[in-house]
N, C-alpha and C positions, 0 to 999 in steps of 0.2 A: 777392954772389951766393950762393945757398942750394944748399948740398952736396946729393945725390941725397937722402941720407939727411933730411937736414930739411926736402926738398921734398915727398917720400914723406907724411912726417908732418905737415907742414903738409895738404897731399890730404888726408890722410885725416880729418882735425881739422874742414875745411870740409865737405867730404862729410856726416861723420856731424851735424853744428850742418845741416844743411841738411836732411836726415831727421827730426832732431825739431823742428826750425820747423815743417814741412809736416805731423808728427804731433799738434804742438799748434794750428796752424792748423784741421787738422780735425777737432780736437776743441772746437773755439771754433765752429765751423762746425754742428756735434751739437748743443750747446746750442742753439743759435740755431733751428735748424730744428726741434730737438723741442718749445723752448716757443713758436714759432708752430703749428708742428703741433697743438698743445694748443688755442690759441686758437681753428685755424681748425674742429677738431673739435666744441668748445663752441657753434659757429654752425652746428654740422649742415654744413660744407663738408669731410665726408672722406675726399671722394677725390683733393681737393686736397692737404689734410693727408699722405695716405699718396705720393701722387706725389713731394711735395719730401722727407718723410724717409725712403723709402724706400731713394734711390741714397744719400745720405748714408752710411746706417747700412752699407747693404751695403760700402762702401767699405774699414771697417774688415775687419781679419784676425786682431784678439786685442783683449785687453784687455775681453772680454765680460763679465768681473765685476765690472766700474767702475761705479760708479753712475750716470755718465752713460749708457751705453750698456744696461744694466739700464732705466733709465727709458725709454730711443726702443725696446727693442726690447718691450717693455709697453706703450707706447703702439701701438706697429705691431701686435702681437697686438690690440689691441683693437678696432683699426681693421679690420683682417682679419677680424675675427669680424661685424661690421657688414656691411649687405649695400652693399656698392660696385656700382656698375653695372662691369658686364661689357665694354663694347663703345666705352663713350665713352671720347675721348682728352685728359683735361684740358691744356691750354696748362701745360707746366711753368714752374715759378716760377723766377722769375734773379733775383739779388741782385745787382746792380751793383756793380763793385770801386770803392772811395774811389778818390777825385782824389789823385792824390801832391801836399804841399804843400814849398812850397820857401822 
């Protein structure tokens, strides 16, 4: 049985490993969206483009001088500066989570 103390620390070990999964998860997530965002701009689709990396990017709270996130928010500037329609509501994009294999 695990003293207060090393249960404490255990907590908090899982805790913070579970914070940076989900921070390098969606940073794995940032790529992915920014270099489809890239592609679907190259076809002239960008307001598709700016729908899927827009909530992405916004998600983040630091780390703004990473080169990833340098790249989506220059790609978003750029898209922004393009004239989007105002009005239409594109069908947001879902990326279906992998089958857990066993």
């Amino acid at each position: 049985m695990l003293s207060r103390r090393s249960f404490a620390e255990s907590e908090a070990c899982f805790q913070r490993s579970i914070r940076i999964a989900r921070q390098q998860a969606k940073s794995l997530e940032l790529r992915g969206a920014t270099s489809l965002a890239q592609l679907w701009r190259d076809k002239g689709r960008n307001e598709q483009a700016h729908s899927l990396l827009a909530p992405v990017y916004g998600w983040f709270t630091e780390g703004f001088d990473t080169p990833d996130l340098k790249e989506a928010k220059a790609l978003l500037d750029s898209l922004d500066g393009q004239d989007l329609p105002k009005k239409s509501n594109p069908a947001p994009f879902r990326i279906r989570p992998a089958s857990p294999r066993y």
